[in-house]
C-alpha positions as a printed NumPy array, in Angstrom:
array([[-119.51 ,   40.025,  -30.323],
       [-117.969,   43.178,  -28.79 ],
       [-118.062,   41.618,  -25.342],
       [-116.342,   38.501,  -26.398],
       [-113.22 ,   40.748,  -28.162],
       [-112.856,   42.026,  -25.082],
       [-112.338,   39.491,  -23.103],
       [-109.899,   37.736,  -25.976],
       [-107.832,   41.096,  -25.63 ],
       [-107.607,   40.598,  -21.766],
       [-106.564,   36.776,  -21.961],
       [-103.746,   37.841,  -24.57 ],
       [-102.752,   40.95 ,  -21.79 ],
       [-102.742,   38.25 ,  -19.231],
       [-100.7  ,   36.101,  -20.768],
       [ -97.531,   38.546,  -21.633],
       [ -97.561,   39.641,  -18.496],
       [ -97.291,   36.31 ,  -17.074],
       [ -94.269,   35.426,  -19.576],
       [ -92.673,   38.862,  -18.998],
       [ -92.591,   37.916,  -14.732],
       [ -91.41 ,   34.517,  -15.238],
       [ -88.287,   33.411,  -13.41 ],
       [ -85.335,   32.157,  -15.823],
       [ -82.494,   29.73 ,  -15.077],
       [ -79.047,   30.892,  -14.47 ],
       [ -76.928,   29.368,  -17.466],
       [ -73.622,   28.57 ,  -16.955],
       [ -71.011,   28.866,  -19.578],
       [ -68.545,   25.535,  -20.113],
       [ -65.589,   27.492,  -20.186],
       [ -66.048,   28.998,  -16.7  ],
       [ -64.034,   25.995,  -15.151],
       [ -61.612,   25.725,  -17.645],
       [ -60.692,   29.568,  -17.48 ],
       [ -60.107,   29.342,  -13.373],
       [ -57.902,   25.676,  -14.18 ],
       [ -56.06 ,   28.1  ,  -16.642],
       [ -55.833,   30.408,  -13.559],
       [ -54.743,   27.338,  -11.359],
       [ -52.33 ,   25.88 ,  -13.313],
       [ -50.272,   29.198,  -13.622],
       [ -49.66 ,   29.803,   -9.793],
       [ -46.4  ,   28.592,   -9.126],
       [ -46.231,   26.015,   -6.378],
       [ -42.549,   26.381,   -5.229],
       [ -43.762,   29.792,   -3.785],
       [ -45.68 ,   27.727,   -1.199],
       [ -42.96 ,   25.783,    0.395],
       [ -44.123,   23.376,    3.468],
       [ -42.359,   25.523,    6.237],
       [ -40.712,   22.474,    8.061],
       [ -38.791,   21.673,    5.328],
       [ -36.081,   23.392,    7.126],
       [ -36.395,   21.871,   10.584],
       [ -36.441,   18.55 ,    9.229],
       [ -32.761,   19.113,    7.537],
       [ -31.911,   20.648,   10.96 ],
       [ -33.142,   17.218,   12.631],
       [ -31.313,   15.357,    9.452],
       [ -28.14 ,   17.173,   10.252],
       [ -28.64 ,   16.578,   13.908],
       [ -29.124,   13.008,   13.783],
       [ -26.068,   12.622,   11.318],
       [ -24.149,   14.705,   14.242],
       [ -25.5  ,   11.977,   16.97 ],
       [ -24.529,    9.298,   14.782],
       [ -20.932,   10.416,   14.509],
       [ -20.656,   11.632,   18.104],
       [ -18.246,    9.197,   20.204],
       [ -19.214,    6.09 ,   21.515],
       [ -20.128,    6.002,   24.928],
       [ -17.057,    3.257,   25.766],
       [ -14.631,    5.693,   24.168],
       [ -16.434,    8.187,   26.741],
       [ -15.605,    5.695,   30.185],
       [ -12.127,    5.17 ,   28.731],
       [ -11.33 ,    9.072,   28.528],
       [ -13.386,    9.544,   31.904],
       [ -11.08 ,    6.746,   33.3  ],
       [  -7.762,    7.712,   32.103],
       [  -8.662,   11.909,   33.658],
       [  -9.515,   10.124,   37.049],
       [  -6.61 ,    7.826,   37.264],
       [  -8.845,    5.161,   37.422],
       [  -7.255,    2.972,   34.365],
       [  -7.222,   -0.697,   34.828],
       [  -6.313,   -2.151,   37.962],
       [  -3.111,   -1.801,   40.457],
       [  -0.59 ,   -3.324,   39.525],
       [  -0.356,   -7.277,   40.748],
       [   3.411,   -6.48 ,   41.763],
       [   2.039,   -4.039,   44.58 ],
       [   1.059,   -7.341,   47.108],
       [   4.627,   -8.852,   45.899],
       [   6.838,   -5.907,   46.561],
       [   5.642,   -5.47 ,   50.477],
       [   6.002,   -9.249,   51.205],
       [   9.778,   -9.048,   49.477],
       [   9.935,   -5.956,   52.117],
       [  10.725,   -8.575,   54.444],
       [  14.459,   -9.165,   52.964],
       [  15.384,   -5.892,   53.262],
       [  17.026,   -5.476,   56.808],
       [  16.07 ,   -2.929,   59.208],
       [  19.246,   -1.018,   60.6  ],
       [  19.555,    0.599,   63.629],
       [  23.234,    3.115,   64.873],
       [  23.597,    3.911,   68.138],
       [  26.854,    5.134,   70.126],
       [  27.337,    5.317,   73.261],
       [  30.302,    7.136,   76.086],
       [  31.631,    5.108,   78.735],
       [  33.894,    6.275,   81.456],
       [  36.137,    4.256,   83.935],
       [  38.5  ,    5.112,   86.76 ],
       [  40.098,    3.592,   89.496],
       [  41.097,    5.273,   93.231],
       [  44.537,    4.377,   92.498],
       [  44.979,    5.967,   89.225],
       [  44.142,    9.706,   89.04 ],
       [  43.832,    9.755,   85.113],
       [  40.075,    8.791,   83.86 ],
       [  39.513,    6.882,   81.099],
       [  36.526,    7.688,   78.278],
       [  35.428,    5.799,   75.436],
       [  32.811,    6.035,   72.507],
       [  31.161,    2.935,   71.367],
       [  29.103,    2.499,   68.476],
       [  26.385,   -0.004,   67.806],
       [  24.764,   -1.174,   64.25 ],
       [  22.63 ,   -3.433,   64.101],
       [  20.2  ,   -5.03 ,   61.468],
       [  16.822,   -6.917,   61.521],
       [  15.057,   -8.603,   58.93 ],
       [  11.134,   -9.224,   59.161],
       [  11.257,  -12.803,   57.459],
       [   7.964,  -13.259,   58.67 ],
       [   6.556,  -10.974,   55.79 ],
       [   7.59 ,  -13.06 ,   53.542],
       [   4.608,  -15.279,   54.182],
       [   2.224,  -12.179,   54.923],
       [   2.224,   -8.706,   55.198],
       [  -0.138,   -6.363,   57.15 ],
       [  -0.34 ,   -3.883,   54.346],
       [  -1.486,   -6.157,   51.603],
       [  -4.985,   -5.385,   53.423],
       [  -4.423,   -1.891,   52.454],
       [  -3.24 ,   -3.213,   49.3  ],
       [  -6.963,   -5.167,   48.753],
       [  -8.85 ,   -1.798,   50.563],
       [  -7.349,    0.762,   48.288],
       [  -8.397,   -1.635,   44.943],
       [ -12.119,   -1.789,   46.447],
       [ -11.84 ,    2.031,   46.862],
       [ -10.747,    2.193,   43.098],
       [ -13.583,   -0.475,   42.214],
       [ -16.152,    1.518,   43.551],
       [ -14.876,    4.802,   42.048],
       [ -15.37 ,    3.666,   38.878],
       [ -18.678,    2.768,   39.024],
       [ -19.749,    5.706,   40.487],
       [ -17.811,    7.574,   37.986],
       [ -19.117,    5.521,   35.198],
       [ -23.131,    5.689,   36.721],
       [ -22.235,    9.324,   36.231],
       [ -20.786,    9.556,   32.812],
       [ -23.505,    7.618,   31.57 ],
       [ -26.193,    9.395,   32.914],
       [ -24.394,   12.897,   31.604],
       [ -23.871,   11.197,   27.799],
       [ -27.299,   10.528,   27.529],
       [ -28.826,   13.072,   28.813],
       [ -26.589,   15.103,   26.672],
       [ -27.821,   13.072,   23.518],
       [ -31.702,   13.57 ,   24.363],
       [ -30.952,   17.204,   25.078],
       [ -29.031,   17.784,   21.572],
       [ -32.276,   17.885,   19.592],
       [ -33.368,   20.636,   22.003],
       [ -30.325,   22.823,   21.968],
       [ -30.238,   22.772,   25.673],
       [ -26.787,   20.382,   25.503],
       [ -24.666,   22.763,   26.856],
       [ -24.172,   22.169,   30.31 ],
       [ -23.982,   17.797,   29.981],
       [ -21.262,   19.08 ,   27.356],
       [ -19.049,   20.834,   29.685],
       [ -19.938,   18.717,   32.149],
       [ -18.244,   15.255,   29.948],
       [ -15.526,   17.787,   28.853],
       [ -14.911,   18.437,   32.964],
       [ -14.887,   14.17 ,   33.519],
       [ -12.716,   13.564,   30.442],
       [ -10.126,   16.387,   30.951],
       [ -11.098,   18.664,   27.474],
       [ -11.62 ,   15.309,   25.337],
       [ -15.219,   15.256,   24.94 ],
       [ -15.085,   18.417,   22.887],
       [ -11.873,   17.384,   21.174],
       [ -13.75 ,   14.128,   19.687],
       [ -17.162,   16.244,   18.789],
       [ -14.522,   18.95 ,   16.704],
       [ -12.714,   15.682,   14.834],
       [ -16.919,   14.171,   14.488],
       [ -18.282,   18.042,   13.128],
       [ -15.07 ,   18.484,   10.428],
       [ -16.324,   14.978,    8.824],
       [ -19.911,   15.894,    8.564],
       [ -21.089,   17.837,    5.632],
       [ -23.16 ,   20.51 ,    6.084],
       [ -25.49 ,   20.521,    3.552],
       [ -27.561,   23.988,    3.343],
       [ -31.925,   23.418,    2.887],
       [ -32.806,   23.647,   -1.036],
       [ -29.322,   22.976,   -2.039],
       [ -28.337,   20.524,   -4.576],
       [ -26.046,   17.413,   -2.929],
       [ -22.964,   16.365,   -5.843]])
C-alpha cells in the first residue's frame, strides 16, 4: 500500500509540471485594429500632397500659353512684311518699261565752224547747235528688261520659301522647346525674322492668360 501512494504522488508531480511548461496561445484583443484605424483616421492627408501637383499646373499654364501663342500664318506674314517680301511686284513694273519706248531719247550737241576766203582778210566763226530726239518704238512690243523684270520675281519667289522653310522650322522648334524652358534662342531668333513682333504678339497672348497660382481657388 505504501508503494502504490508513492507512485500516485509522483503521477500527480508529473502532471503539474507538465501543465505548468505548457505553451499558451497569444490572444489578441478585438480592439487592437480598431485603436490603430482610430490612429489612421486622424492623420491628416492634405499633409501628404502628390508632389507633381505643381508641375502639372506649370504644364496646364504652359499649354494654355501654346494655345494662345500666334498662329504660325500670322508668323510668315510678319516674317514677310520685315523682309520686304510681301506679295508680289507689282504687274505695272513689265508695263512701265515697254511704255519706256514713248519717251524720246534726246541728244545736244554744238559745234564751231570757221570759214575764210584769200580775198577777204576777216574770218568768219560760227556755233551750231544740234538736238535731236529718238524714240525706241520697238519696246513697245518688247523690252529687254522685262527679263530682269521675270528674274528679280523668281529671286523674290525663292526667298520666300527659304525664308518661310526657316520660320517654320524656328516656330516649332520654339513650341517643342517651350515645355523645356530652353525657348530662348528660337524666340529671339522669330523676334530677329519678324522685326520685334514675335515678342510683341507673345506680351498681347501672356496679358490675356490668367495665371492661376497651385492650391488656389479659381472664381
Amino acid at each position: 500500500m505504501r508503494t502504490a501512494r508513492v507512485l500516485v504522488a509522483i503521477l500527480a508531480l508529473t502532471g503539474c509540471t507538465s501543465s505548468a511548461t505548457r505553451p499558451t496561445a497569444p490572444t489578441f484583443a478585438a480592439t487592437d485594429g480598431l485603436e490603430e484605424d482610430d490612429q489612421n483616421d486622424g492623420l491628416d492627408l492634405d499633409d501628404h500632397r502628390d508632389p507633381l501637383d505643381g508641375r502639372d499646373d506649370q504644364q496646364d499654364q504652359l499649354a494654355a500659353r501654346l494655345e494662345k501663342a500666334p498662329h504660325v500664318a500670322d508668323v510668315l506674314a510678319a516674317a514677310y512684311a520685315a523682309a520686304g517680301l510681301t506679295g508680289r511686284l507689282p504687274g505695272h513694273v513689265a508695263m512701265r518699261a515697254r511704255l519706256g519706248g514713248l519717251v524720246p531719247w534726246v541728244s545736244v550737241r554744238t559745234g564751231r565752224d570757221t570759214s575764210w576766203h584769200d580775198e577777204d582778210p576777216d574770218v568768219g566763226r560760227g556755233t551750231t547747235l544740234e538736238v535731236r530726239a529718238t524714240w525706241r518704238l520697238d519696246r513697245l512690243v518688247f523690252d529687254g528688261r522685262e527679263l530682269q523684270v521675270v528674274a528679280l520675281e523668281a529671286a523674290r519667289r525663292r526667298e520666300r520659301r527659304r525664308l518661310a522653310t526657316h520660320v517654320i522650322r524656328t516656330y516649332f522648334a520654339w513650341k517643342r522647346s517651350a515645355s523645356r524652358s530652353h525657348s530662348a534662342e528660337a524666340g529671339a531668333e522669330l523676334d530677329a525674322l519678324t522685326a520685334g513682333w514675335f515678342s510683341e504678339a507673345l506680351r498681347r497672348t501672356a496679358s490675356e492668360v490668367r495665371t492661376v497660382a497651385p492650391g488656389a481657388a479659381t472664381p
